[in-house]
GUTOR-59665 format. One record per residue (C-alpha): x, y, z; residue in one letter; residue number from 1. Coordinates in Angstrom, 2 decimals. Example, Ala and Ser with C-alpha at 12.3 -4.5 7.8 and 13.67 -1.06 7.14 Angstrom:
<pts>
{{12.30, -4.50, 7.80}, 'A', 1} {{13.67, -1.06, 7.14}, 'S', 2} 
</pts>
This chain:
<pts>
{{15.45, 46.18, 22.02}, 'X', 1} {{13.06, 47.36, 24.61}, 'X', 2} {{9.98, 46.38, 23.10}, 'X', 3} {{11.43, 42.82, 21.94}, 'X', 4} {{12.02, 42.17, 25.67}, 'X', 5} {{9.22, 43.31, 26.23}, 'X', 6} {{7.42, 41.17, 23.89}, 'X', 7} {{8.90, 37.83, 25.65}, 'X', 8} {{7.52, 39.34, 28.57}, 'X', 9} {{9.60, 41.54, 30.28}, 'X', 10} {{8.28, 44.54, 31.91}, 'X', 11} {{9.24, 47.80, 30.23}, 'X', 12} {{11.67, 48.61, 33.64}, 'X', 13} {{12.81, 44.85, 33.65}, 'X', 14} {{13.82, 45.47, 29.92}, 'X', 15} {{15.38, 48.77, 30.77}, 'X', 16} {{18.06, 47.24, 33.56}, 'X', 17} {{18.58, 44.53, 31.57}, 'X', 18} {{19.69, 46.60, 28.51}, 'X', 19} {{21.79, 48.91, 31.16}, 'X', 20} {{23.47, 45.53, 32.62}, 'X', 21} {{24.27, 44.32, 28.78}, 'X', 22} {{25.80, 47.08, 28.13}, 'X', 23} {{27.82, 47.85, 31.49}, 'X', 24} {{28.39, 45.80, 34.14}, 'X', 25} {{28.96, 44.99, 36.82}, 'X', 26} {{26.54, 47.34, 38.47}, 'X', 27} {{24.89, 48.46, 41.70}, 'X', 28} {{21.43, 49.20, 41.82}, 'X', 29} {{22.27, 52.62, 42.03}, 'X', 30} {{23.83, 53.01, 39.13}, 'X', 31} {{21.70, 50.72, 37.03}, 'X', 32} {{18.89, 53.08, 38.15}, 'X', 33} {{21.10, 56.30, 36.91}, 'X', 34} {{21.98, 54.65, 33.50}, 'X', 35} {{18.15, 53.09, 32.71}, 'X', 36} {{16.46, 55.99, 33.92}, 'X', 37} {{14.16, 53.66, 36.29}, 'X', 38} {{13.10, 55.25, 39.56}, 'X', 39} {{15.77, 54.78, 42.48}, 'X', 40} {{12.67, 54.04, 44.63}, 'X', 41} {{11.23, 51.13, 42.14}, 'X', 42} {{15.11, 49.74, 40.93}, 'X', 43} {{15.70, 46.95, 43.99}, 'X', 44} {{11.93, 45.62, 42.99}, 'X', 45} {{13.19, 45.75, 39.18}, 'X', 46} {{16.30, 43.65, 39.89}, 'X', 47} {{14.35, 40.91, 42.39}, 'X', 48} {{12.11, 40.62, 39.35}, 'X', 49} {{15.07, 39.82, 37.20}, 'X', 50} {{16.95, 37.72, 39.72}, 'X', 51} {{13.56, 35.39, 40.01}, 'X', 52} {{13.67, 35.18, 36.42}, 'X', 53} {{17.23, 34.14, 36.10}, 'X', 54} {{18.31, 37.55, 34.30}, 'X', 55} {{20.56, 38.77, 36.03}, 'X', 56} {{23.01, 37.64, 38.89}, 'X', 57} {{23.67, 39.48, 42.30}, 'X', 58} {{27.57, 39.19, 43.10}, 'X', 59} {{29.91, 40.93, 45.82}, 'X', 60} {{32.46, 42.87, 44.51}, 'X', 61} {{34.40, 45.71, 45.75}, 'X', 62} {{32.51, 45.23, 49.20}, 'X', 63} {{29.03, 45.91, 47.62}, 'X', 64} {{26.67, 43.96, 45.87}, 'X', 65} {{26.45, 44.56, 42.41}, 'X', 66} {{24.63, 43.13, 39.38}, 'X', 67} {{25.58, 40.92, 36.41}, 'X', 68} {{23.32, 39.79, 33.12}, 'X', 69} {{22.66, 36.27, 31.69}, 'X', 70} {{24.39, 36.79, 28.59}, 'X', 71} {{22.09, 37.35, 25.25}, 'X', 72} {{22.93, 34.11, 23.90}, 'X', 73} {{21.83, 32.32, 27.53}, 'X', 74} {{18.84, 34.74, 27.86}, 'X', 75} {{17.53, 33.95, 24.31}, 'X', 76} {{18.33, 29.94, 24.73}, 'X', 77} {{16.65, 30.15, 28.02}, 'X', 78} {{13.31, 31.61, 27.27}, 'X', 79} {{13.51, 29.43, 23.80}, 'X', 80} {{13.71, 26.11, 25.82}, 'X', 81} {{10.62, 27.60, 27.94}, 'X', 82} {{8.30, 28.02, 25.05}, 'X', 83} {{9.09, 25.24, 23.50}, 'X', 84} {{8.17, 23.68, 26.80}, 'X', 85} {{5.35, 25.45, 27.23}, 'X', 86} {{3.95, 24.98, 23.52}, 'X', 87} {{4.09, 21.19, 24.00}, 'X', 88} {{2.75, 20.66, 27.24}, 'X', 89} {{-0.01, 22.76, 25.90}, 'X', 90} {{-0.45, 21.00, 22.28}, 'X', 91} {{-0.41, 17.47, 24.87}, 'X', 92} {{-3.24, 19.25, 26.87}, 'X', 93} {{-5.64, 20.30, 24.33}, 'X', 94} {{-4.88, 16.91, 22.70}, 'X', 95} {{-6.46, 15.24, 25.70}, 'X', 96} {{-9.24, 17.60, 26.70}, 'X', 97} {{-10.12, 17.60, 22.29}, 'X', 98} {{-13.44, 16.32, 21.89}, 'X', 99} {{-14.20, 14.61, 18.75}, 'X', 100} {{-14.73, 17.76, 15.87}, 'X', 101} {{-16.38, 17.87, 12.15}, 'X', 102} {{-13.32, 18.96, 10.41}, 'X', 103} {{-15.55, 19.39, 7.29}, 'X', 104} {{-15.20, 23.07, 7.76}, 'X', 105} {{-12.91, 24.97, 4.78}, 'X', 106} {{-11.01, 28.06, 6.26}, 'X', 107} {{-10.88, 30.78, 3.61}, 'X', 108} {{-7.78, 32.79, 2.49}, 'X', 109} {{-7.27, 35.35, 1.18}, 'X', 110} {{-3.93, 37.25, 0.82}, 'X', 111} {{-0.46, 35.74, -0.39}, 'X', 112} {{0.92, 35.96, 3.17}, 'X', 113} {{-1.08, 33.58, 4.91}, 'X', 114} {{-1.68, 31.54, 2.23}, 'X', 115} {{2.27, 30.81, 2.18}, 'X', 116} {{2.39, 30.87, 6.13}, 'X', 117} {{-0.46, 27.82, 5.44}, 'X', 118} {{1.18, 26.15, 2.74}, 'X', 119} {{4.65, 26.28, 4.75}, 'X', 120} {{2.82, 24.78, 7.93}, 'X', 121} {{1.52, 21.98, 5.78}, 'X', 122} {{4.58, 20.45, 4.22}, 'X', 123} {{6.31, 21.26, 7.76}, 'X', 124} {{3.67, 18.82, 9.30}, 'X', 125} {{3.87, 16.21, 6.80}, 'X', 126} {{4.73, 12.64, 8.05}, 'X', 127} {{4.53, 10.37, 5.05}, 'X', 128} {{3.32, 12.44, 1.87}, 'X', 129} {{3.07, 15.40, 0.12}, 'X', 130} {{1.58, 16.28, -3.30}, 'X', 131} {{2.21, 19.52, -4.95}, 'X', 132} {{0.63, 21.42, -8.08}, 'X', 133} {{3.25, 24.71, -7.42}, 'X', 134} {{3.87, 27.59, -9.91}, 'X', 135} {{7.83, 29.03, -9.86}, 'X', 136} {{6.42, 32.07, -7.92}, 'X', 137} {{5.40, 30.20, -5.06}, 'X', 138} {{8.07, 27.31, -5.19}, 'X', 139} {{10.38, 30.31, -3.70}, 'X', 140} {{8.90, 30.28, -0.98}, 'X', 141} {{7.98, 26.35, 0.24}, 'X', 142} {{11.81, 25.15, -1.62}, 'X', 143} {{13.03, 25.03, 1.33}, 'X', 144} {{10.18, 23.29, 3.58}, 'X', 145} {{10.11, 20.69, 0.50}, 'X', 146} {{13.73, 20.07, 0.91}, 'X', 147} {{13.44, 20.23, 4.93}, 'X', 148} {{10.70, 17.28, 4.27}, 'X', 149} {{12.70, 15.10, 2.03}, 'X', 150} {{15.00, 14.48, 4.75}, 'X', 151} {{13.01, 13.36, 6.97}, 'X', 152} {{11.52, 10.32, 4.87}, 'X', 153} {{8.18, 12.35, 3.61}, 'X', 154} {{7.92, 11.27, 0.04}, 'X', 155} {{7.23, 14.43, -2.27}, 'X', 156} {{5.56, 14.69, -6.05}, 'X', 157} {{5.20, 18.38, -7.24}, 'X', 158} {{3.62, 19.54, -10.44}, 'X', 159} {{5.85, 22.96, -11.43}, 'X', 160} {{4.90, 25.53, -13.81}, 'X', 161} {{7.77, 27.24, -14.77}, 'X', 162} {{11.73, 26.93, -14.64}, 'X', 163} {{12.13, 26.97, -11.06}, 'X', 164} {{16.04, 26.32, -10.68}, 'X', 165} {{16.10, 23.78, -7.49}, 'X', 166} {{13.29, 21.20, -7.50}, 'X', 167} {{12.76, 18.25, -4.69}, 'X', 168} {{11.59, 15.29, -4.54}, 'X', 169} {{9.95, 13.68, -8.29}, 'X', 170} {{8.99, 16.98, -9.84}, 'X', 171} {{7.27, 16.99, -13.25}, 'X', 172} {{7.34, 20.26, -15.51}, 'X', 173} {{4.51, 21.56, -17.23}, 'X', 174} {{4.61, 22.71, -20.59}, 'X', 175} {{1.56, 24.91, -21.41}, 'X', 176} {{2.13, 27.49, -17.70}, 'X', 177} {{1.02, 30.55, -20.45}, 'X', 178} {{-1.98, 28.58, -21.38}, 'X', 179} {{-3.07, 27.69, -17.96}, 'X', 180} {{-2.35, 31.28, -16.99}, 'X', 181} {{-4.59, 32.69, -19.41}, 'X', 182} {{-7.31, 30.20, -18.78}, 'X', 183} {{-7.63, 30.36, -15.31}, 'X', 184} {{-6.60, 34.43, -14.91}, 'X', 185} {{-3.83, 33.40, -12.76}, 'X', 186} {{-1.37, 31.06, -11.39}, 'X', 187} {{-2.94, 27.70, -8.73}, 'X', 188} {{-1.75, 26.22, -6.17}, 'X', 189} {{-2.43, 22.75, -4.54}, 'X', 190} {{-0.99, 20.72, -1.64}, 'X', 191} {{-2.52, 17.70, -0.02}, 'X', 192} {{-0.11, 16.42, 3.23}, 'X', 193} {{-0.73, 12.70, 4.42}, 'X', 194} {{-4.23, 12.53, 2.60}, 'X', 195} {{-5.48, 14.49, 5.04}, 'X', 196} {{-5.73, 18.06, 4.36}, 'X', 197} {{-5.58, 20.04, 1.42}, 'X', 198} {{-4.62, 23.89, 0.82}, 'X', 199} {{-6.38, 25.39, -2.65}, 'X', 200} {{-5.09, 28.93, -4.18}, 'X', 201} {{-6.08, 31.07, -7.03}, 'X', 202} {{-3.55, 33.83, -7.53}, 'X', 203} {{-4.19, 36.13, -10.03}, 'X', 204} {{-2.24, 39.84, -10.56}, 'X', 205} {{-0.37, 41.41, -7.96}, 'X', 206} {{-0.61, 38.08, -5.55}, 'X', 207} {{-4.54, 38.77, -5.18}, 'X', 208} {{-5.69, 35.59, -3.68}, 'X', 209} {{-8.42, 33.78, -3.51}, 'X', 210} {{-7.77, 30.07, -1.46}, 'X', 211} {{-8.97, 27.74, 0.89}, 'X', 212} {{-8.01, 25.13, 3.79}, 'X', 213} {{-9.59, 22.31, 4.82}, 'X', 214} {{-9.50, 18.41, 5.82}, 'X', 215} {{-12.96, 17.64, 4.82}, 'X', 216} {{-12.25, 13.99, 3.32}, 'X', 217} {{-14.17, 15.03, -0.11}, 'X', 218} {{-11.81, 17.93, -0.91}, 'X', 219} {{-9.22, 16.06, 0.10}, 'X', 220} {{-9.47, 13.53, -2.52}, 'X', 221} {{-10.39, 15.79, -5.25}, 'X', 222} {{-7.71, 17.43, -5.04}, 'X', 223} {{-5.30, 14.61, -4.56}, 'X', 224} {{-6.86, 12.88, -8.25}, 'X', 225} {{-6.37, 16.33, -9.26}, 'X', 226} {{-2.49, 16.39, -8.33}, 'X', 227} {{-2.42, 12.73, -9.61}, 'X', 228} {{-3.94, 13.34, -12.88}, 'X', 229} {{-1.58, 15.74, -13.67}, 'X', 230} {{1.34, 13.46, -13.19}, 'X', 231} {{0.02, 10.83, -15.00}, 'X', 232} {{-0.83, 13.06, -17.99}, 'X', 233} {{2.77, 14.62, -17.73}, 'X', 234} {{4.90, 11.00, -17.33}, 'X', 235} {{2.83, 10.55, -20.73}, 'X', 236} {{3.56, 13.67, -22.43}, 'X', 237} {{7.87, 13.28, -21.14}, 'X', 238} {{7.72, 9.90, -22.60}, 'X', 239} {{5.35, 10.05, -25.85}, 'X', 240} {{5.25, 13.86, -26.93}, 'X', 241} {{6.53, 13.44, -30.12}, 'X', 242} {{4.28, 10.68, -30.43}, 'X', 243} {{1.35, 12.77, -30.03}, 'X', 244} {{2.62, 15.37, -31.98}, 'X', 245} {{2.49, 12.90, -35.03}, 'X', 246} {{-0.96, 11.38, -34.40}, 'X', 247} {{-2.80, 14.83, -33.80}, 'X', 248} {{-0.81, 16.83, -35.71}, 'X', 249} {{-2.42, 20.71, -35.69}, 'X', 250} {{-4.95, 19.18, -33.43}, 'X', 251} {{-2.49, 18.44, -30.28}, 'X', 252} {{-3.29, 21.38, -28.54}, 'X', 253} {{-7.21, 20.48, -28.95}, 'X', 254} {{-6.98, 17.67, -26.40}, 'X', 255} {{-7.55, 20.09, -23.58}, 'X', 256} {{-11.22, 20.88, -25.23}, 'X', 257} {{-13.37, 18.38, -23.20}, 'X', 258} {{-16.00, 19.26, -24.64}, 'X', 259} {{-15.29, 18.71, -28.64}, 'X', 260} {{-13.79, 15.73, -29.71}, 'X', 261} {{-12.47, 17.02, -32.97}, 'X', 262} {{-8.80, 15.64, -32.73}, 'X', 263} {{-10.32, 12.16, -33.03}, 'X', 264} {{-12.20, 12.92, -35.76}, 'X', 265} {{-9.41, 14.47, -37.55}, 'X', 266} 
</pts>
């Protein structure tokens, strides 16, 4: 608990009383000093610290003044309201100092982690749109930033490989996941948020990644025809499949050989 405080930017002393004060109070300097193990000589310029930050509380009782803590729940609600505070006063300020950027730049990835951390933060900032080409793997972990989305108005098309149990939004199966995998020597992923940026992923065994960010306009497109494509071609195959079946016959799965044309021939 020490180095949490700590980490919200309590000194390691400050952290020390306050822990002493949580769990016994109230208390006089003295004894603060006695139960936290900080320096009698150092403990009154502990606790002013604490009393500026709105800590702890100085009472009378008993005829001498003693000590009391914010509660946790106060403490934690407190500094919450401050960052958030401080995080958009500063995303305001850099707004307005922001001097016109290429964004053609593509930010490379490459472990699982931050590519989910980066996928997450994409659908998250989604106003109006989001297209997704998502195996099941990865659907575990942006499900719930998808659903999160949906509700507030962003409209949501996904391309899933594999039988992922809870799917948002117009999601379209894909049939041949084993063939893809093979192909490609592991599983892709694709969003594109508002038309604006895009977030590429190759992940082959044991979540080795290979990806890439960016909002250069070019990718951006690409991969949203890419996304599209693959809807159109699966609303085709739901609706026609044994259609297809019929016309090409042992030739079906030849359609994905762009560069024979043998199932027309046949």
């Amino acid at each position: 608990m020490t180095e949490k405080l700590i980490a919200i930017g309590f000194s390691e002393y400050e952290a020390k009383a306050y822990l002493a004060l949580v769990r016994e109070s109230p208390a006089t300097a003295y004894e603060i000093a006695k139960a936290s193990g900080i320096p009698t000589s150092k403990i009154y310029e502990v606790l002013n610290k604490l009393l500026e930050r709105k800590a702890v509380l100085k009472i009378e009782h008993s005829r001498k003044q003693k000590y009391l803590p914010l509660s946790p729940d106060e403490l934690i609600a407190q500094y919450r309201l401050r960052v958030e505070d401080t995080l958009s006063g500063l995303q305001k300020g850099l707004h307005e100092v922001q001097r016109d950027q290429n964004l053609s730049y593509i930010w490379n990835i490459l472990d699982h982690d931050t590519l989910m951390e980066k996928a997450i933060q994409l659908i998250a900032n989604a106003h109006k749109q989001a297209l997704l080409s998502v195996w099941q793997e990865e659907m575990q972990h942006v499900g719930g930033e998808i659903k999160s989305a949906l509700k507030r108005g962003v409209k949501v098309a996904t391309v899933l490989f594999g039988r992922h149990k809870n799917t948002f939004g117009q999601s379209f199966p894909h049939p041949i996941e084993d063939t893809l995998y093979a192909e490609k020597g592991g599983r892709g992923l694709v969003i594109v948020a508002d038309s604006q940026e895009v977030l590429f992923g190759k992940i082959a065994a044991g979540n080795k990644v290979e990806g890439a960010y960016s909002r250069n306009t070019g990718f951006v497109a690409m991969a949203e025809d890419y996304v599209k494509h693959d809807i159109y071609v699966m609303k085709i195959v739901q609706r026609f499949d044994p259609l297809l079946e019929k016309t090409f016959g042992k030739n079906y799965r030849k359609l994905r050989d762009v560069f024979h044309n043998e199932e027309e021939a046949s």
